[in-house]
C-alpha positions in Angstrom: 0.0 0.0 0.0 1.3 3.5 -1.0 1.9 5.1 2.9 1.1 8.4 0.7 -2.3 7.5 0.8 -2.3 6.8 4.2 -4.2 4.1 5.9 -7.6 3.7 7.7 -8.7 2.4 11.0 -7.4 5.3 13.0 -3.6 4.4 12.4 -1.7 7.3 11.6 0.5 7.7 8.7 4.7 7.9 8.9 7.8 6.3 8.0 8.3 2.7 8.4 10.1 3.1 11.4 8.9 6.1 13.0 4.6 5.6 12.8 2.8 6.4 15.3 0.2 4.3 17.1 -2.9 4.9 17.3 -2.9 5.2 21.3 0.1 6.6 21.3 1.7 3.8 22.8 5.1 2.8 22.1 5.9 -1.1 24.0 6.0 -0.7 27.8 5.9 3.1 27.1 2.6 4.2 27.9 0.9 7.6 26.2 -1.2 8.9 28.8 -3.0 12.5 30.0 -1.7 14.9 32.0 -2.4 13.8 36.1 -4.8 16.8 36.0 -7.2 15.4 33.4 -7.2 12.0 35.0 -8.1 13.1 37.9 -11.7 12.4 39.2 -13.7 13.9 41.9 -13.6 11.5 45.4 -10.7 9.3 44.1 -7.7 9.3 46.3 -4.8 7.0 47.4 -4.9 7.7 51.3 -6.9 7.7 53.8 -6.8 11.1 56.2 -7.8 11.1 59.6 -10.8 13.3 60.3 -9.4 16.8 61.4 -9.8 18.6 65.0 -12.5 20.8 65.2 -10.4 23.8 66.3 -11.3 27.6 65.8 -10.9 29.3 62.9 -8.0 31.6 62.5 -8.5 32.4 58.8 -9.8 35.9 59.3 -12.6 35.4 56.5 -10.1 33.9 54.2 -11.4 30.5 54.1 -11.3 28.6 50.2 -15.0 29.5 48.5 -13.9 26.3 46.0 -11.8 23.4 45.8 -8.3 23.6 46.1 -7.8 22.3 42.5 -5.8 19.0 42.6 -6.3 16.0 40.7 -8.4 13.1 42.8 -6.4 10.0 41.8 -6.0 6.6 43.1 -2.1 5.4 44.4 -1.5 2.9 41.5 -2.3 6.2 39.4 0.4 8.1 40.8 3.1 5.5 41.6 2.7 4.6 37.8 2.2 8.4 36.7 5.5 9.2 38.2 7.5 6.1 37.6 6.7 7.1 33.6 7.8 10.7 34.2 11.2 9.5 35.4 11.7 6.9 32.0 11.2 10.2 29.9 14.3 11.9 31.6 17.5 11.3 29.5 20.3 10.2 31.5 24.0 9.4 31.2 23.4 6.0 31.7 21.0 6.1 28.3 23.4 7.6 25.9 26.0 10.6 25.5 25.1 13.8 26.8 25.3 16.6 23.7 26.4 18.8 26.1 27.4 20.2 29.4 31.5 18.1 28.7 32.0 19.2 32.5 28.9 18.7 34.8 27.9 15.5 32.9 30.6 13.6 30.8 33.3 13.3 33.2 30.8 12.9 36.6 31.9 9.8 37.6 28.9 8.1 40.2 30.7 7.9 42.8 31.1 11.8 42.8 27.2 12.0 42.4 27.1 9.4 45.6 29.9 11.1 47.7 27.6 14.8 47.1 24.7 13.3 48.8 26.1 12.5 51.9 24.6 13.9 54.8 27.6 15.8 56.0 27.2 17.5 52.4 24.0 16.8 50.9 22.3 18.4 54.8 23.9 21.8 54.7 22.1 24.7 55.3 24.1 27.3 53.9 22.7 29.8 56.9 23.4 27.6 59.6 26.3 28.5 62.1 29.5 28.4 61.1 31.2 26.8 63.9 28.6 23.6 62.5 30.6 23.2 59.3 34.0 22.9 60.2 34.4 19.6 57.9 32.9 21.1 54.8 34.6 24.3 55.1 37.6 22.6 55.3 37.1 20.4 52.6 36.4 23.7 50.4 40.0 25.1 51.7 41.5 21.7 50.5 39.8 22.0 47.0 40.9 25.7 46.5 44.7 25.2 47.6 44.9 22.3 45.4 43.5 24.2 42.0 45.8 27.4 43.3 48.8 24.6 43.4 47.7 23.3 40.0 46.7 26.4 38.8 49.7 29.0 39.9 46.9 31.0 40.5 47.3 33.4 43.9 43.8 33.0 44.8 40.4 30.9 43.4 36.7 31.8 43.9 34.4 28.6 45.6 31.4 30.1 45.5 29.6 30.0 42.2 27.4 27.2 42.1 27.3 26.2 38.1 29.4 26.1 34.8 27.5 29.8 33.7 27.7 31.1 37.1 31.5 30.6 36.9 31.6 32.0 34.1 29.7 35.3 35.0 32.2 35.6 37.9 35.2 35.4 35.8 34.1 38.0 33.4 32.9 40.4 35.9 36.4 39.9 37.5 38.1 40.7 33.8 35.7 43.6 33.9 36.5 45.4 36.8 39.9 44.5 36.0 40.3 46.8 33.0 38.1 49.2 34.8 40.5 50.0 37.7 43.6 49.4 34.3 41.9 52.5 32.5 41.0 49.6 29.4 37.6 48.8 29.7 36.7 51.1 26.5 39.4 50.1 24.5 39.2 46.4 25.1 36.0 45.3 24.2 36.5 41.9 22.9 35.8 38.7 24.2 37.2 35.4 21.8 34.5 32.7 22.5 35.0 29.2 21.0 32.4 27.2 18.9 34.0 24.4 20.9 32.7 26.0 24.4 29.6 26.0 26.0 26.8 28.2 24.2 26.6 30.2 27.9 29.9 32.1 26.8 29.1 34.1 24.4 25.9 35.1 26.4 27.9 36.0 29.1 29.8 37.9 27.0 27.1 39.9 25.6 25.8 40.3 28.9 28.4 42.3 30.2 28.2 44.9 27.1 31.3 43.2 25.1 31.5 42.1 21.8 31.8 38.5 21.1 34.1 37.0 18.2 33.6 33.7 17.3 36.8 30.9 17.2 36.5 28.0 14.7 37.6 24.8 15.7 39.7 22.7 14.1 38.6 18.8 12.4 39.5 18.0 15.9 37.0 19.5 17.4 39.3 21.6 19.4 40.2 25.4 19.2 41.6 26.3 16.3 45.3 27.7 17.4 45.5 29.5 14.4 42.5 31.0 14.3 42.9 31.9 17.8 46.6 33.9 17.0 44.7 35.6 14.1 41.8 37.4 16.6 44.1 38.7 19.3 44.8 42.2 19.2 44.9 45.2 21.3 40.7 45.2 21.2 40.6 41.7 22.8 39.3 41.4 26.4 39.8 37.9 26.9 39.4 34.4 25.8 36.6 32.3 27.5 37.7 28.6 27.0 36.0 25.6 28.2 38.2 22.7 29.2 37.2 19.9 28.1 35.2 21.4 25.7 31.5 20.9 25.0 32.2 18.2 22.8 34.5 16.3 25.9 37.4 16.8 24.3 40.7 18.1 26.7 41.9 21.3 24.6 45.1 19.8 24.0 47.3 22.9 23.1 45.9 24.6 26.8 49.2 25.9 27.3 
């Protein structure tokens, strides 16, 4: 039969390999409403005890309707949510298209050692004299990267790739600033090899970006690079390893 004409019987037309059901359904992988639609009035997966009768403190702001959620029955939403979580895309399913330092070179045992309770429990407003151990650790961490580094001093405290970013090229900023520069250098070299946050980080703080090719490596192009530098260039935001998990192997 010519799939141009498509077919009857409800059954969606597509490729050969691609069509679509006509539930929806894919195998185990159920196609299902949203929790709110299959909710229905007086279904629910607990039983509550009956409240106190206590006095009303709501100074006439008590609910005129119902409070909106979906009534639904516990297989419902152990089988709702267990459906959510096979949607998520995880390291363990494939190779992540991006994020080369967050996600490709996470090894578990990091992701098991962050959830410990001496870690995982902080409260980053509770007294000092109660995180002694993680503060510690943090010293550790920042004297080995200065060690590593030959940097004088590091910055722990942003909490993401984009957020270290930001504080890097704030730091560059003000840097020029108190030089006398900032006008003159308004340049910042970004990568195609780096994370796509660069260049808006860039362009967030009023400079200009210039894009860097890389190379059939998929790493910076070195001689690209030499070509963009000039008395007009800011800085150069690398990534490393770069957002294709390759270690830019000309770093120095």
């Amino acid at each position: 039969m010519d799939r141009s004409q498509g077919r009857t019987g409800g059954i969606a037309t597509g490729s050969s390999t691609e069509a679509p059901t006509f539930t929806g359904n894919r195998a185990l992988q159920i196609e299902e409403p949203l929790i709110f639609e299959m909710g229905q009035p007086g279904r629910t997966g607990v039983d509550l005890p009956e409240p106190p009768k206590t006095k009303e403190r709501l100074n006439g702001l008590r609910r005129a309707g119902e409070i909106g959620l979906p009534g639904l029955s516990e297989p419902q939403v152990v089988q709702h949510f267990t459906r959510l979580s096979q949607k998520n895309y995880a390291i363990d399913m494939g190779v992540y298209p991006l994020g080369s330092c967050t996600m490709k070179h996470n090894p578990r045992i990091n992701e098991k050692v962050a959830r410990f309770a001496g870690i995982g429990d902080l409260h980053p407003l509770q007294p000092v004299s109660t995180v002694q151990g993680a503060l510690e650790l943090i010293d550790r961490l920042a004297h080995w990267l200065k060690t590593l580094t030959g940097m004088p001093a590091v910055a722990m405290s942003p909490a993401a790739g984009a957020h270290g970013e930001m504080c890097g090229m704030m730091a560059i900023a003000a840097a020029l600033e108190a030089k006398g520069e900032r006008a003159q250098r308004r340049t910042v070299l970004a990568p195609e090899s780096a994370h796509g946050t660069n260049p808006a980080t860039a362009a967030a703080l009023g400079f200009t970006v210039k894009p860097i090719p890389a190379n059939e490596k998929g790493r910076v192009d070195l001689a690209a690079l030499k070509a963009a530098l000039g008395p007009d260039v800011a800085a150069i935001m690398l990534t490393n390893p770069n957002t294709c998990g390759l270690f830019e192997s000309e770093i120095v």
